[in-house]
C-alpha positions as CSV (number, residue, x, y, z in Angstrom):
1,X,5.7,8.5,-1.3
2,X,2.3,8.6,-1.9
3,X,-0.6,6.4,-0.2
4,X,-2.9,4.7,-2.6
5,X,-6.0,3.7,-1.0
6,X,-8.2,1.3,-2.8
7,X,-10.9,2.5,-3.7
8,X,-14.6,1.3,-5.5
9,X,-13.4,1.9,-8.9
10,X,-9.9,0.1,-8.5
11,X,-11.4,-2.7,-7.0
12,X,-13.6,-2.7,-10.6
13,X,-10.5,-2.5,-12.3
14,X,-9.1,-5.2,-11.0
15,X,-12.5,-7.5,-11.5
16,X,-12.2,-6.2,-15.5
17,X,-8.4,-7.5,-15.5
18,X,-9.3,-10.8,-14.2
19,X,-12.0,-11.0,-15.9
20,X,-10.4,-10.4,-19.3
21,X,-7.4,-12.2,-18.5
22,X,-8.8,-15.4,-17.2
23,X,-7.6,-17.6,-14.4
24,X,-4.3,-16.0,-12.6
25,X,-2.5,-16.2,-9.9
26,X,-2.1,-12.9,-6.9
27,X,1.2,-13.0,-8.3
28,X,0.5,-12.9,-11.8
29,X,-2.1,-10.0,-11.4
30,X,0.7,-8.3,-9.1
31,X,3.1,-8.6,-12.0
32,X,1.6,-7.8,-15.0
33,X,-1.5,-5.0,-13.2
34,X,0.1,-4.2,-9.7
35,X,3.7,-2.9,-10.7
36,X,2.2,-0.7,-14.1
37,X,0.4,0.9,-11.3
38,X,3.2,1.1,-8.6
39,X,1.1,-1.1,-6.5
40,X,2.7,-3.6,-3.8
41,X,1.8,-7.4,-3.6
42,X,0.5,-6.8,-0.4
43,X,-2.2,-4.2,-2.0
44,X,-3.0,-6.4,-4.5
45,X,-3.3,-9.3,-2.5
46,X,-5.5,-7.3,-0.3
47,X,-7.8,-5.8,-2.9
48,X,-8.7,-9.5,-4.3
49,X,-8.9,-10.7,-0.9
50,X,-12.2,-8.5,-0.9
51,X,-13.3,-9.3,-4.0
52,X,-13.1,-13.0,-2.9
53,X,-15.0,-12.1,0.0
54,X,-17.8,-10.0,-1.9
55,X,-18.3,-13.0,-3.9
56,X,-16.7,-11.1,-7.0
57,X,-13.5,-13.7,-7.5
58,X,-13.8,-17.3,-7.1
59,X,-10.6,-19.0,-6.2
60,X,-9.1,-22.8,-6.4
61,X,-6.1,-24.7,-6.0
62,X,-4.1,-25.9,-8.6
63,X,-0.5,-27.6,-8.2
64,X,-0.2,-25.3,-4.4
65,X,-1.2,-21.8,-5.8
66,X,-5.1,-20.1,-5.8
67,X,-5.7,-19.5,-9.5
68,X,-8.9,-16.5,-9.2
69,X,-11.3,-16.2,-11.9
70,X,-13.9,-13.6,-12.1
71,X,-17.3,-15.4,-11.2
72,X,-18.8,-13.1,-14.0
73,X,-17.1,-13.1,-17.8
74,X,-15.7,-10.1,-19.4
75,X,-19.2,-9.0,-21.5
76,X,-21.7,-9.6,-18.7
77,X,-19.3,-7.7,-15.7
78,X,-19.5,-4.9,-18.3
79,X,-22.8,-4.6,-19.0
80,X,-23.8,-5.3,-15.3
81,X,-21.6,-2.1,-14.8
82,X,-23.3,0.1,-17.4
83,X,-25.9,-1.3,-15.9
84,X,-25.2,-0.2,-12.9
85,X,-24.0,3.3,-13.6
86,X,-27.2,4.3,-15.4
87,X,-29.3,3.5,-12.1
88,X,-27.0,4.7,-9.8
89,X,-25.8,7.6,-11.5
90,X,-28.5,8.4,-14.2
91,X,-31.3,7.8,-12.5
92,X,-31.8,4.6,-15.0
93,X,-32.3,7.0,-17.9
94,X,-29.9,6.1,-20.7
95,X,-30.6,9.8,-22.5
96,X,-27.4,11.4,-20.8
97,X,-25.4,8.1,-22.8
98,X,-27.3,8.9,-25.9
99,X,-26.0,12.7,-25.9
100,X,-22.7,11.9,-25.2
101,X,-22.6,9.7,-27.7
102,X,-24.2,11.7,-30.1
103,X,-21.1,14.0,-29.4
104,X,-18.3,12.1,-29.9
105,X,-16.3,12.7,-32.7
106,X,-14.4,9.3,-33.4
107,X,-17.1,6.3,-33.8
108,X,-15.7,3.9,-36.3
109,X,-18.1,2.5,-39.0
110,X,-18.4,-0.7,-37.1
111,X,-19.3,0.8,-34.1
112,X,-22.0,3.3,-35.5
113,X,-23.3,-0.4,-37.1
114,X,-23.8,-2.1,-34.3
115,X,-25.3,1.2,-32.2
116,X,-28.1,1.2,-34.6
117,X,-28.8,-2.5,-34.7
118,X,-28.5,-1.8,-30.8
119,X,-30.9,0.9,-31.1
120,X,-33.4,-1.0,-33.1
121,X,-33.9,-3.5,-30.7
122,X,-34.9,-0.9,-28.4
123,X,-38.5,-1.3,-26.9
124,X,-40.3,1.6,-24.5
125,X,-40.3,0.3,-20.9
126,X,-42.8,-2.0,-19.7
127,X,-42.5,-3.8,-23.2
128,X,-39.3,-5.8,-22.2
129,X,-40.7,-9.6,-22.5
């Protein structure tokens, strides 16, 4: 039997399933996240425990169970992650996302659409208003 240990990153997976899933109960996150992963209710219980506390989950009663929600919606948790990895990881410079981009084979029409009117909206640093 192995140990799983929670770490940073699974604690981020579980904020992106409850934020994309909506209100749910430990139970329901156990259920339908937890078990895929052969994770314990106690484990998952635990890990949003600490998310409650870190001020990531918000949590109310409704008819005698804790419904959580994630205090940030699905788009702005991920773009306060990207956000997050390029000044952590990249030094803020989004160049390294640009080349790995630039690399990858399977961008669908829509996609490479919405990169460039991305791109276009792009202003050199101390422009941002």
């Amino acid at each position: 039997m192995t140990d799983r240990l929670p770490t940073a990153s699974q604690e981020l997976e579980f904020l992106r399933f409850i934020a994309r899933r909506g209100p749910v109960t430990s139970g329901e996150v156990a259920e339908e996240y937890g078990s895929e992963r052969g994770l314990s209710r106690s484990t998952v219980v635990t890990i949003m425990g600490r998310l409650l506390r870190k001020g990531h989950l918000r949590r109310r009663r409704q008819q005698g169970v804790y419904v959580y929600s994630s205090t940030l919606g699905f788009d702005r948790l991920m773009r306060a992650t990207v956000q997050d990895f390029v000044e952590r990881s990249l030094g803020g410079s989004v160049l390294p996302i640009a080349a790995w981009l630039s690399e990858r084979v399977e961008v669908s029409e829509e996609e490479l659409k919405e990169l460039r009117e991305i791109v276009g909206r792009l202003k050199p640093r101390g422009e941002r208003s």
